[in-house]
N, CA, C and O atoms as a GROMACS GRO file, in nm:
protein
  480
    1UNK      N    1  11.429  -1.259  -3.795
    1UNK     CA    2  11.323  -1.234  -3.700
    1UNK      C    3  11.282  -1.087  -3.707
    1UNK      O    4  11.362  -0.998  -3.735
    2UNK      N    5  11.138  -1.066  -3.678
    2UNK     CA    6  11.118  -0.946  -3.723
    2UNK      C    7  11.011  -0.903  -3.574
    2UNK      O    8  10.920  -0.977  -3.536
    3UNK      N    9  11.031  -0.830  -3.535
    3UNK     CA   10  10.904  -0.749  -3.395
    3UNK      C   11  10.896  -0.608  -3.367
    3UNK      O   12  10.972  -0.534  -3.430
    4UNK      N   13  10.831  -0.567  -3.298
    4UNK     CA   14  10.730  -0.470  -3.273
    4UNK      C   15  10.858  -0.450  -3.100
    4UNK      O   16  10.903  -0.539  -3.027
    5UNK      N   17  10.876  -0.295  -3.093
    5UNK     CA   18  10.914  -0.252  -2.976
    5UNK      C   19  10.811  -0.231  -2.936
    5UNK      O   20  10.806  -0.232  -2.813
    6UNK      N   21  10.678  -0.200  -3.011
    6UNK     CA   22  10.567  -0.154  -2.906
    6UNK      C   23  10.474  -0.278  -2.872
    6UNK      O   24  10.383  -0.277  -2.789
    7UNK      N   25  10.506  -0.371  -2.940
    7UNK     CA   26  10.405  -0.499  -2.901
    7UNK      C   27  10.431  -0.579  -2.778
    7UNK      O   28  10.549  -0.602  -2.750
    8UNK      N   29  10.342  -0.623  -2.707
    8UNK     CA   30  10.299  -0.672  -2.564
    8UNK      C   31  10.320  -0.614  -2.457
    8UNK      O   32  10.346  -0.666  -2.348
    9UNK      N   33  10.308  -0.467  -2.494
    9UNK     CA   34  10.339  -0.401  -2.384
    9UNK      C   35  10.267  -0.412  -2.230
    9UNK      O   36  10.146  -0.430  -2.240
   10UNK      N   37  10.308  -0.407  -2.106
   10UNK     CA   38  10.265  -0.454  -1.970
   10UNK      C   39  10.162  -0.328  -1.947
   10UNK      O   40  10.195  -0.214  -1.980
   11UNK      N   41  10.029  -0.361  -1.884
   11UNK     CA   42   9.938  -0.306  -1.858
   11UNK      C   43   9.993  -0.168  -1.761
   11UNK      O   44   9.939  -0.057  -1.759
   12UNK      N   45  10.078  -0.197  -1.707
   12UNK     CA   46  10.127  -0.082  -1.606
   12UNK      C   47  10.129  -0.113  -1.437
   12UNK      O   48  10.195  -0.056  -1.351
   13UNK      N   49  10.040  -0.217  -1.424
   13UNK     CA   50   9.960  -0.268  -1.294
   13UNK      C   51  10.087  -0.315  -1.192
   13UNK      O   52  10.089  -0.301  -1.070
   14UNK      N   53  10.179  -0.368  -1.264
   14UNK     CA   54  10.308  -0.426  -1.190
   14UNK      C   55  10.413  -0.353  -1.159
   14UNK      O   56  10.407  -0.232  -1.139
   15UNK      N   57  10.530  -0.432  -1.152
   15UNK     CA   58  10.599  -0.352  -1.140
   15UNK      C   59  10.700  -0.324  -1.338
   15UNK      O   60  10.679  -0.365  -1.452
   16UNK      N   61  10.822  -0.218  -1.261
   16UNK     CA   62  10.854  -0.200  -1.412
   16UNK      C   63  10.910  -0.332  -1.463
   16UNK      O   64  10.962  -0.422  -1.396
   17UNK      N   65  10.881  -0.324  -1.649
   17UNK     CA   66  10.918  -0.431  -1.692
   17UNK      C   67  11.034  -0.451  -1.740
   17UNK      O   68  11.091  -0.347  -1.772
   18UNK      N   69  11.106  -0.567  -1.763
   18UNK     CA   70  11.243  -0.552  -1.805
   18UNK      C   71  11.212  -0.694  -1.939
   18UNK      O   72  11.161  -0.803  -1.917
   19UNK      N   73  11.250  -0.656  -2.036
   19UNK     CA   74  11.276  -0.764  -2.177
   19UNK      C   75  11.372  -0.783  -2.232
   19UNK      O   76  11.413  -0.683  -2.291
   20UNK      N   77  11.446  -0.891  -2.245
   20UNK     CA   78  11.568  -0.891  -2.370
   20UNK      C   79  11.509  -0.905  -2.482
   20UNK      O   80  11.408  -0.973  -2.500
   21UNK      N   81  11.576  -0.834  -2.573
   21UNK     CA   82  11.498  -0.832  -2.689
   21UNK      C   83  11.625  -0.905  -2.799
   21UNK      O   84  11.595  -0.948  -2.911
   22UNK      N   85  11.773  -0.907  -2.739
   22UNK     CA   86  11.895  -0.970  -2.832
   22UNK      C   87  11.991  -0.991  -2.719
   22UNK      O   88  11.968  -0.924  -2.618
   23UNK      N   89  12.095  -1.073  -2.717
   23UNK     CA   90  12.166  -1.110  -2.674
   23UNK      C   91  12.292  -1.165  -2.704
   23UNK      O   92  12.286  -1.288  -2.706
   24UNK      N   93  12.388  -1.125  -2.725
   24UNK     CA   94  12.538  -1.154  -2.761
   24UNK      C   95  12.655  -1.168  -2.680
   24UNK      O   96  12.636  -1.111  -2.572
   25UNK      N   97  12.763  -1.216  -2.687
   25UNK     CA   98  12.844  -1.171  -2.619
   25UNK      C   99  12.920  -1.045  -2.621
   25UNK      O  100  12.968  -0.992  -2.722
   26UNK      N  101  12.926  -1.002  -2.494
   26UNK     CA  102  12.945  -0.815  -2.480
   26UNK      C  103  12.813  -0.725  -2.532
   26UNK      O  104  12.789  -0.612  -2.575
   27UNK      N  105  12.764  -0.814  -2.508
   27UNK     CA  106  12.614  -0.672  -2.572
   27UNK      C  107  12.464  -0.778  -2.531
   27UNK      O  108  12.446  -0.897  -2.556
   28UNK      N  109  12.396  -0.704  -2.480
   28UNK     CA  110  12.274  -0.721  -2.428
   28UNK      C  111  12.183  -0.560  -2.464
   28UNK      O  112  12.200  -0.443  -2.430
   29UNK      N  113  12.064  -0.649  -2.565
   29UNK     CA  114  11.952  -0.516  -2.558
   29UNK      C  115  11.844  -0.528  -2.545
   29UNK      O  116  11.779  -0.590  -2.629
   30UNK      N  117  11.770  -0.458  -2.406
   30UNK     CA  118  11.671  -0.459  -2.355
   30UNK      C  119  11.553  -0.288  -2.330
   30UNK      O  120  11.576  -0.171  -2.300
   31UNK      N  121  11.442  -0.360  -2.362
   31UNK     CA  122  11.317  -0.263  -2.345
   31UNK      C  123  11.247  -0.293  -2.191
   31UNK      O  124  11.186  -0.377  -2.125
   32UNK      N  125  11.303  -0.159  -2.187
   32UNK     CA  126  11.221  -0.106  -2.058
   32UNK      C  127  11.082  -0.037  -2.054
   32UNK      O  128  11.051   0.070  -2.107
   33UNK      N  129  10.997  -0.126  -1.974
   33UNK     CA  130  10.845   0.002  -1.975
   33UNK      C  131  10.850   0.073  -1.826
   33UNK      O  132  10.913   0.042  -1.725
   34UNK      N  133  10.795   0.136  -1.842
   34UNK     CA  134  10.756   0.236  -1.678
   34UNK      C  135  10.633   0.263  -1.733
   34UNK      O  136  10.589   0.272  -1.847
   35UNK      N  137  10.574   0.278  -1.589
   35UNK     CA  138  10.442   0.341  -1.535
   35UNK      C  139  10.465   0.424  -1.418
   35UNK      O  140  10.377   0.431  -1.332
   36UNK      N  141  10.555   0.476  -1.407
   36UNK     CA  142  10.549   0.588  -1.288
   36UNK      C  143  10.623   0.515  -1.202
   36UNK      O  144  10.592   0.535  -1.085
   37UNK      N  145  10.714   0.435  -1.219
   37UNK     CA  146  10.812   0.361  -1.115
   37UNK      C  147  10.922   0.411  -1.139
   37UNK      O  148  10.940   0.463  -1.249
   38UNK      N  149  11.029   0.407  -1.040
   38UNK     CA  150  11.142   0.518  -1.018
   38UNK      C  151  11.225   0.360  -0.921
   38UNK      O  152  11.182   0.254  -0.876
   39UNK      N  153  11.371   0.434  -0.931
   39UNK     CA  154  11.428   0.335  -0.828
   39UNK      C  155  11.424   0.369  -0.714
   39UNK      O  156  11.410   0.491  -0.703
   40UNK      N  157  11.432   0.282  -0.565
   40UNK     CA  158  11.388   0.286  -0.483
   40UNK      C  159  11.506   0.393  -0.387
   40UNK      O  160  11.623   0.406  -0.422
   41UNK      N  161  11.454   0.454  -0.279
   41UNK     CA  162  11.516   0.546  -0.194
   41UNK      C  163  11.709   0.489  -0.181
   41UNK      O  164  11.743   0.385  -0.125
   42UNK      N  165  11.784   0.565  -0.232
   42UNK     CA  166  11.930   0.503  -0.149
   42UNK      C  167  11.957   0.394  -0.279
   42UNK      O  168  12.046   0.314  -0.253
   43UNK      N  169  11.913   0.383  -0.379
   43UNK     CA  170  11.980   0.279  -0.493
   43UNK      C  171  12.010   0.355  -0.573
   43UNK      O  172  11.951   0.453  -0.618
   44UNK      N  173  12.159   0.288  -0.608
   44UNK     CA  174  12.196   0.363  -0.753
   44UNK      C  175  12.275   0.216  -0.787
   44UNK      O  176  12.327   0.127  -0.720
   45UNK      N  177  12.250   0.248  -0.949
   45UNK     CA  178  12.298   0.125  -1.033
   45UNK      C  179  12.475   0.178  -1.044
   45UNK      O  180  12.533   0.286  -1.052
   46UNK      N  181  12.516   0.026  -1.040
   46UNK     CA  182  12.646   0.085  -1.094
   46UNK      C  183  12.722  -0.064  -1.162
   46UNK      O  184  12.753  -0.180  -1.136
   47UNK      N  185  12.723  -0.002  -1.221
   47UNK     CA  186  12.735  -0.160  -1.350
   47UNK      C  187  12.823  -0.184  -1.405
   47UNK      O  188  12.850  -0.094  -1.484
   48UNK      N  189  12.920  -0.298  -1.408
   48UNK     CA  190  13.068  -0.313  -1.497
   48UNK      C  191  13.054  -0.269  -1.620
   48UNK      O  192  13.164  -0.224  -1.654
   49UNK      N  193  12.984  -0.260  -1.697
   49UNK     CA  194  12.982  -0.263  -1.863
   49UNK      C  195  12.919  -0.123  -1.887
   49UNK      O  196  12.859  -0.071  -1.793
   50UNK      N  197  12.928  -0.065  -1.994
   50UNK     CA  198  12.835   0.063  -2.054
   50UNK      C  199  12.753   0.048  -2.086
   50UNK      O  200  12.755  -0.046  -2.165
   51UNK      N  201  12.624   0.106  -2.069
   51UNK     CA  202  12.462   0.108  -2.110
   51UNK      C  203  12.492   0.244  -2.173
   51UNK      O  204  12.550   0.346  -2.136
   52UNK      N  205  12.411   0.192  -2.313
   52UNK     CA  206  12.335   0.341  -2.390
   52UNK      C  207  12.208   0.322  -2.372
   52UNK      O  208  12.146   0.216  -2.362
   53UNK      N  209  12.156   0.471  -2.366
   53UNK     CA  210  12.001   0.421  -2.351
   53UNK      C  211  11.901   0.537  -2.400
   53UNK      O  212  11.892   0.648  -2.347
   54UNK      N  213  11.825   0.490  -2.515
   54UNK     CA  214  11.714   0.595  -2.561
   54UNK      C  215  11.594   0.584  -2.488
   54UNK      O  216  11.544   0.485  -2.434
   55UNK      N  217  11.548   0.718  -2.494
   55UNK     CA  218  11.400   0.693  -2.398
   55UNK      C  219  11.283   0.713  -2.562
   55UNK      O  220  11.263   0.814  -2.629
   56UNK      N  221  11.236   0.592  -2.578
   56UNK     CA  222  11.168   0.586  -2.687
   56UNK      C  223  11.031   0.696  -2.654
   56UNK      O  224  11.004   0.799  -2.716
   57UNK      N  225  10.971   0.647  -2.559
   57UNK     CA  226  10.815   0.731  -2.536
   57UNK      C  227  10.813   0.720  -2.390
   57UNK      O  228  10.843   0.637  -2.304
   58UNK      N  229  10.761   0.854  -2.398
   58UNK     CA  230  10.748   0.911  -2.253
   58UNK      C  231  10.820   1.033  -2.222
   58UNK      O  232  10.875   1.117  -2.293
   59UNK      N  233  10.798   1.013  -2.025
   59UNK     CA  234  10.935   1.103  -1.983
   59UNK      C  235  10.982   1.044  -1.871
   59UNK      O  236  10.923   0.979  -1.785
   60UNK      N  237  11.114   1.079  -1.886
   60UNK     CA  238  11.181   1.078  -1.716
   60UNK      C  239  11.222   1.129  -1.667
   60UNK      O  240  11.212   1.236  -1.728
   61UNK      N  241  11.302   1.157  -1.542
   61UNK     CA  242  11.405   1.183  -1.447
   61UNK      C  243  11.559   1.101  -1.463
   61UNK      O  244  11.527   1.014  -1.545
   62UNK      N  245  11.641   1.088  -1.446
   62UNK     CA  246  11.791   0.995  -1.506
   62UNK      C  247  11.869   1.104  -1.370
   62UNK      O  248  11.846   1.224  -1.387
   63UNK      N  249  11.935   1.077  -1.273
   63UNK     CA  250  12.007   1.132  -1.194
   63UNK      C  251  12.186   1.048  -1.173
   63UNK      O  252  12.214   0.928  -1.183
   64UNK      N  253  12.244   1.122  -1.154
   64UNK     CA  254  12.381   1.057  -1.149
   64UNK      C  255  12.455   1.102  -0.992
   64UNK      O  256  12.453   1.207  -0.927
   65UNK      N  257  12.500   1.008  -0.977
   65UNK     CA  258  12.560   1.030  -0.818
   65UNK      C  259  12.650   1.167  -0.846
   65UNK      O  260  12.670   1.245  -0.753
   66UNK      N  261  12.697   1.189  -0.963
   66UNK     CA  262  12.796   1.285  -0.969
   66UNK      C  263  12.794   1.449  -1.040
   66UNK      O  264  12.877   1.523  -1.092
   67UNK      N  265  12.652   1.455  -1.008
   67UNK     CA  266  12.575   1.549  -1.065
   67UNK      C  267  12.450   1.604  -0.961
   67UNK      O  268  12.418   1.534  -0.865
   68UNK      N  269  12.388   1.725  -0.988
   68UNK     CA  270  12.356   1.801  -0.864
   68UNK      C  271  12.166   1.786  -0.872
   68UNK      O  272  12.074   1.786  -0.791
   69UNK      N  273  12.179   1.774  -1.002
   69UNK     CA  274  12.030   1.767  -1.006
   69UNK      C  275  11.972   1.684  -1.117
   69UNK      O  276  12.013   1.727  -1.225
   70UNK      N  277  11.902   1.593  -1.129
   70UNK     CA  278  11.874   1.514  -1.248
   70UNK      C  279  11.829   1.559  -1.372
   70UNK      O  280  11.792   1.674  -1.393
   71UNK      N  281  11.833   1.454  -1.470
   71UNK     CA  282  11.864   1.547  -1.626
   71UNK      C  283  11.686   1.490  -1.664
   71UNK      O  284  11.638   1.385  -1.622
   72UNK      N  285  11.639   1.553  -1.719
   72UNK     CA  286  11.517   1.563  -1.746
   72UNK      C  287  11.488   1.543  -1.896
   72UNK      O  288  11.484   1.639  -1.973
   73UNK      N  289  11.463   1.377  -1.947
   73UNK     CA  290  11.458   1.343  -2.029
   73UNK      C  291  11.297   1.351  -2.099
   73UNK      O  292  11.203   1.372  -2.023
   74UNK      N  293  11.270   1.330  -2.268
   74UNK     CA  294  11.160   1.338  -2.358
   74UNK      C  295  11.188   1.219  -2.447
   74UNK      O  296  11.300   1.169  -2.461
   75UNK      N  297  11.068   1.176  -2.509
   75UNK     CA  298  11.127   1.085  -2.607
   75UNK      C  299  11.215   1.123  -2.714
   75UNK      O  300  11.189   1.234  -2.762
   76UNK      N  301  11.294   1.074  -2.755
   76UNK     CA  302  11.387   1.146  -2.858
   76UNK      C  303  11.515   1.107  -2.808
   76UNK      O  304  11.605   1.054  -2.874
   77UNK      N  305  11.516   1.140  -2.673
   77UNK     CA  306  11.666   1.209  -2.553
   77UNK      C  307  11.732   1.018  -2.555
   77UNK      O  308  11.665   0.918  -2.528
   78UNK      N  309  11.887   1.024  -2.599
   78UNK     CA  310  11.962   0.910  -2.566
   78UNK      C  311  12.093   0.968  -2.467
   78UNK      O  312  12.122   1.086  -2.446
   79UNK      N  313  12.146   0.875  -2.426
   79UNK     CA  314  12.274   0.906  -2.334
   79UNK      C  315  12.353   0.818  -2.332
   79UNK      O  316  12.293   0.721  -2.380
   80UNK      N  317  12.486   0.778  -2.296
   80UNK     CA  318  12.573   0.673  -2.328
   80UNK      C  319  12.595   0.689  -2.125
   80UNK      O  320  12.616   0.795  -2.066
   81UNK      N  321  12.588   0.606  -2.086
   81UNK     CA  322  12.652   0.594  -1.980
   81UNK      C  323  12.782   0.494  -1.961
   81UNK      O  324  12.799   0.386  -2.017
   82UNK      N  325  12.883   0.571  -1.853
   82UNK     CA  326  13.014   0.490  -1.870
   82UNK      C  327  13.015   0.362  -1.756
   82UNK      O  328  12.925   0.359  -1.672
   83UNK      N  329  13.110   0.266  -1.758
   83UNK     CA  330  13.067   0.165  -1.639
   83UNK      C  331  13.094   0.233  -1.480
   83UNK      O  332  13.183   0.311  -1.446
   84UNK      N  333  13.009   0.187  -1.418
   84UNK     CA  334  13.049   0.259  -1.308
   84UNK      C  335  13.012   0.370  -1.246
   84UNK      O  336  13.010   0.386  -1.124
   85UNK      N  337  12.981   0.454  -1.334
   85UNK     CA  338  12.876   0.582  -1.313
   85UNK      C  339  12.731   0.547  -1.285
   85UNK      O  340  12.635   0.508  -1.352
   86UNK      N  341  12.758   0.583  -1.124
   86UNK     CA  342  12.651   0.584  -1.067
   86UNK      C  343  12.526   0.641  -1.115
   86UNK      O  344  12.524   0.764  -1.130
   87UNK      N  345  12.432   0.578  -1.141
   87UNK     CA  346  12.280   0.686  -1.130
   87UNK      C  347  12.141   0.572  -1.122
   87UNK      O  348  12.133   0.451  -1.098
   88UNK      N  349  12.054   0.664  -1.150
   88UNK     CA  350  11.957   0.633  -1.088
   88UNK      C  351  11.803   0.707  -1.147
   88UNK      O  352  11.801   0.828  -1.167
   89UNK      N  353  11.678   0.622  -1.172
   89UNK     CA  354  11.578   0.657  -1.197
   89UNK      C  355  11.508   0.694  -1.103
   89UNK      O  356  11.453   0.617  -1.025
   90UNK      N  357  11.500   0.898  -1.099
   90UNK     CA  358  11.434   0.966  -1.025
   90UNK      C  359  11.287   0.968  -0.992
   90UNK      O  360  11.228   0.954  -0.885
   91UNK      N  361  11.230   0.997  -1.161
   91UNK     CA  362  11.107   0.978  -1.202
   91UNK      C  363  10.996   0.922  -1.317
   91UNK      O  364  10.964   1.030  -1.365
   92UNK      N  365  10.934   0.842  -1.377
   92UNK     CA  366  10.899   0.832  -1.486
   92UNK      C  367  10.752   0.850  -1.460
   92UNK      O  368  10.696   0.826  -1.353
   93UNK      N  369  10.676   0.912  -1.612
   93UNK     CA  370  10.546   0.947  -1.600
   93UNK      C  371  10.451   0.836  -1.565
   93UNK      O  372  10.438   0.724  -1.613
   94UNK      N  373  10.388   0.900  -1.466
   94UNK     CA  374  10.290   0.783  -1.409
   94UNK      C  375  10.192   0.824  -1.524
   94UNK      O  376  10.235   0.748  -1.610
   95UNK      N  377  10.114   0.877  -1.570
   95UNK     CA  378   9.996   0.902  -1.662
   95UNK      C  379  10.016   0.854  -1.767
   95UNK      O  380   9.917   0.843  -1.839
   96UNK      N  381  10.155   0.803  -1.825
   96UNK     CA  382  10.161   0.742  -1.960
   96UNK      C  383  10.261   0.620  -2.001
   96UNK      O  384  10.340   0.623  -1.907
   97UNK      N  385  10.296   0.532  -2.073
   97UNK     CA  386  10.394   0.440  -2.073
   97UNK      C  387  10.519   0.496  -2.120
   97UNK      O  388  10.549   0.534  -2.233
   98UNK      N  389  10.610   0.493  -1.980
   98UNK     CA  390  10.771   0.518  -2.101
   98UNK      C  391  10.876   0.374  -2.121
   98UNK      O  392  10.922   0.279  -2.056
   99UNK      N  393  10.877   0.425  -2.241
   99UNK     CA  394  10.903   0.287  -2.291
   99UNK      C  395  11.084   0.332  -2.310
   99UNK      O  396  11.110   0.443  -2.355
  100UNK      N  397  11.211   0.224  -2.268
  100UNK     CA  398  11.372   0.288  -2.294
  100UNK      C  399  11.391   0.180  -2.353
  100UNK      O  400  11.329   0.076  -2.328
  101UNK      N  401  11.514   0.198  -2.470
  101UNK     CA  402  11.568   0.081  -2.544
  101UNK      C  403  11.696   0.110  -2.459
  101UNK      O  404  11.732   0.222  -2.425
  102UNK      N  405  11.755   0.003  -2.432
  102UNK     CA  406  11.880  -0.018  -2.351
  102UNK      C  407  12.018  -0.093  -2.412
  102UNK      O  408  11.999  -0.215  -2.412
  103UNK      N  409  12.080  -0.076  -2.437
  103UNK     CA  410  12.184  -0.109  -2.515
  103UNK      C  411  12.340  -0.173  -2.399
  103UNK      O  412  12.449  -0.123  -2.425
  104UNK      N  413  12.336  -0.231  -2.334
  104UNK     CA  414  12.448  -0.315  -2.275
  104UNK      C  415  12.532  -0.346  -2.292
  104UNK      O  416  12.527  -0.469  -2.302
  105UNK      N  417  12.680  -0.288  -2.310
  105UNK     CA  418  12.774  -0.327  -2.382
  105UNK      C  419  12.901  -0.358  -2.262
  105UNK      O  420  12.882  -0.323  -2.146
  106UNK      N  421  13.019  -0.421  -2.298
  106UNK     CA  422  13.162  -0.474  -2.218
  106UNK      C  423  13.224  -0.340  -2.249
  106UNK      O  424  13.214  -0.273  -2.352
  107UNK      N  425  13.293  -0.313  -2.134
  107UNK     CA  426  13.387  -0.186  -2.174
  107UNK      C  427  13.518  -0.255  -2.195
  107UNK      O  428  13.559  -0.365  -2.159
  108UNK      N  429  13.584  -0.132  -2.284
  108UNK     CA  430  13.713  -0.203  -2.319
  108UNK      C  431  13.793  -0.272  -2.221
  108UNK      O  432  13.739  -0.295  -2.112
  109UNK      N  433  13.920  -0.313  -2.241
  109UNK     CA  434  13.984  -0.345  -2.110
  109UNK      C  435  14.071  -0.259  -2.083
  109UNK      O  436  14.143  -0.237  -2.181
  110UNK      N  437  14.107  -0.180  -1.961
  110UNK     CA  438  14.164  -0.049  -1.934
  110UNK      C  439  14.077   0.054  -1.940
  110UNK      O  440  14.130   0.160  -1.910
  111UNK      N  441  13.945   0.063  -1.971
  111UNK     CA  442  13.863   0.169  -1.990
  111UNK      C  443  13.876   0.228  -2.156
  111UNK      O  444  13.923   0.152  -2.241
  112UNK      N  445  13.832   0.360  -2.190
  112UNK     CA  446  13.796   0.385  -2.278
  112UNK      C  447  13.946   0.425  -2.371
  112UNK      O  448  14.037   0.489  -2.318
  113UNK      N  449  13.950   0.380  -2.502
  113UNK     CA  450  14.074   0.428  -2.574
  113UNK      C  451  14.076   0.534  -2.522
  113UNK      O  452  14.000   0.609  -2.461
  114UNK      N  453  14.222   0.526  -2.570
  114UNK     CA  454  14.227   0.736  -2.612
  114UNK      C  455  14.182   0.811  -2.698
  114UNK      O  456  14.103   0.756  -2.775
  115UNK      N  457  14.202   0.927  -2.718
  115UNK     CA  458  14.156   0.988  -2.829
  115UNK      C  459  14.281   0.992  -2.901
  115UNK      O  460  14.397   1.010  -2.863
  116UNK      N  461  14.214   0.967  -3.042
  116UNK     CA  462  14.300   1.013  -3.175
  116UNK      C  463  14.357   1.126  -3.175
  116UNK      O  464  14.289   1.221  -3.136
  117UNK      N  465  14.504   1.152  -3.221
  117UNK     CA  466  14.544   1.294  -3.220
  117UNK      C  467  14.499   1.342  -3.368
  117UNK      O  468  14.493   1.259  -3.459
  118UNK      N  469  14.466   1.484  -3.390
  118UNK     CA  470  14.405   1.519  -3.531
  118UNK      C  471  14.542   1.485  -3.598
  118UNK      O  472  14.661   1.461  -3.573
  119UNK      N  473  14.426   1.502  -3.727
  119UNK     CA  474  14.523   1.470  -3.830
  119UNK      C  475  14.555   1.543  -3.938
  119UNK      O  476  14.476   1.510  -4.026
  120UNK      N  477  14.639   1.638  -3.984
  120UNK     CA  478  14.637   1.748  -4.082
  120UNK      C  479  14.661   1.754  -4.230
  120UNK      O  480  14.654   1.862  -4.290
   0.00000   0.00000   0.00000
C-alpha cells in the first residue's frame, strides 16, 4: 500500500483531526491535523504506552505537567514521550495546517531497560 501524508487533508472548519494510518499490536500510527486547536483548559493526556511524535508542518506549543513553560515546536522538531508524562497541546497555528505523525507504542514491562554499561 502506498499514500500521501498530505492527501485528504481536513479543511480546518472542524474540529482537530485524528487518522490511523497503521495499526499493529503495540504500535499504532496516526496523523494529526490542527487548525489552531489546542487542548481544552485543565486536560492533560496521560497515556499507558509511549508516543513519539514529529511535527511534520506547522507550529506548536507541547507543554508537560512537569515543566515550567511549554516547548515551542517547528516542522522538523520530534520528541519521544514516556507513558505517563503528562502534557498537553498549548497552541497550534491557527493561519496554517499543522500536520503531527504520531507513533504509539507499549512500554516495556517494568518501564524502560536499563542502560548498557560501556564497553572497553
Amino acid at each position: 500500500m502506498t499514500a500521501s501524508l498530505f492527501a485528504d487533508l481536513p479543511d480546518g472548519s472542524g474540529p482537530e483531526h485524528f487518522s490511523e494510518l497503521l495499526g499493529r499490536p503495540g504500535l499504532r500510527i496516526e496523523r494529526i491535523v490542527s487548525h489552531g486547536q489546542c487542548s481544552p483548559p485543565g486536560f492533560w493526556y496521560d497515556q499507558p504506552g509511549g508516543e513519539w511524535v514529529l511535527l511534520v508542518q506547522g507550529q506548536a506549543r507541547l507543554r508537560f505537567a512537569d515543566e515550567p513553560a511549554a516547548r515551542e515546536l517547528q516542522a522538523g522538531d520530534w520528541l519521544d514521550i514516556a507513558p505517563h508524562r503528562r502534557h498537553r497541546v498549548d497552541w497550534t497555528a491557527p493561519d496554517q495546517t499543522t500536520i503531527w505523525l504520531a507513533v504509539h507504542y507499549d512500554a516495556p514491562p517494568g518501564g524502560a531497560p536499563p542502560c548498557a554499561a560501556p564497553t572497553s
